[in-house]
N, C-alpha and C positions, 0 to 999 in steps of 0.2 A: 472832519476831513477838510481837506484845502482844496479851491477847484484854482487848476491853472489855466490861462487862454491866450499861446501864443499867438504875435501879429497877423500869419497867416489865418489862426479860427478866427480870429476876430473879424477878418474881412470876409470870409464865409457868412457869418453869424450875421454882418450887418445887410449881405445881399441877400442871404435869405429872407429877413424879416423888410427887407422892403419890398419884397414879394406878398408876404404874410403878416401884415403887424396887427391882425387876429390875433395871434397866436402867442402876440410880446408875455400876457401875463403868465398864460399856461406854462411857457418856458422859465419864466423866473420861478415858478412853483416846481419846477422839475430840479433847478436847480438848487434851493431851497431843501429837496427832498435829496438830494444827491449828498450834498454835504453833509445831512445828519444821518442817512441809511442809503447808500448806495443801492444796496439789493431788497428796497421797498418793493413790496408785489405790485404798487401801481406803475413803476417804471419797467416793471417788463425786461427787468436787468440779464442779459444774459452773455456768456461766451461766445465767442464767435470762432470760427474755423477756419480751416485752409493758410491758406496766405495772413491773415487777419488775426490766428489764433491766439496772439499775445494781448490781442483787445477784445474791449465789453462792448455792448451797444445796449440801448435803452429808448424807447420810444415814448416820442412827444405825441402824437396822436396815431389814432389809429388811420383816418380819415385820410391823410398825407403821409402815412408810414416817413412821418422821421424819425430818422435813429441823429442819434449825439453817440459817436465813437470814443471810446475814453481806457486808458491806463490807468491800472490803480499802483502807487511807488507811493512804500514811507508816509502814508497817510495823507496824500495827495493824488488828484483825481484831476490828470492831465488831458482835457479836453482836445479832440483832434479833430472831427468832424464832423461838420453836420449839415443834413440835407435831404432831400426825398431816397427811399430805399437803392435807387437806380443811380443815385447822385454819391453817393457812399461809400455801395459797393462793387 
């Protein structure tokens, strides 16, 4: 799988972790696991509903419920966002 991260997550992703840069490795290891099995039982891979139901979400820890909301298209896994569960959705 291909992860994509347009401008907008990126800018997400860098204020989040100036919040948390605990949490820099844990997330590369999320990502790492994203790209060779998206729906690994450690990421906690699932559907989401309502308004949201064309996206997946997957959590970074449990402690700060971050989800990383994501598309899966064509073998590409288009990151959209990410942040505390409140921040999300």
């Amino acid at each position: 799988m291909k992860l994509v991260k347009d401008d907008n997550y990126q800018r997400k992703e860098r204020k989040f972790f100036k919040k948390h840069t605990h949490l820099v490795d844990k997330y590369a290891n999320l990502l790492t696991k994203l790209k060779t099995n998206p729906f690994d039982s450690s990421l906690k891979t699932h559907k989401l509903k309502g308004e949201l139901s064309e996206f997946y979400s997957c959590s970074l820890t449990y402690e700060y419920k971050i989800i990383c909301v994501f598309l899966i298209q064509d073998e590409t896994i288009v990151l959209v966002d990410i942040g505390s569960h409140d921040d999300v959705y």
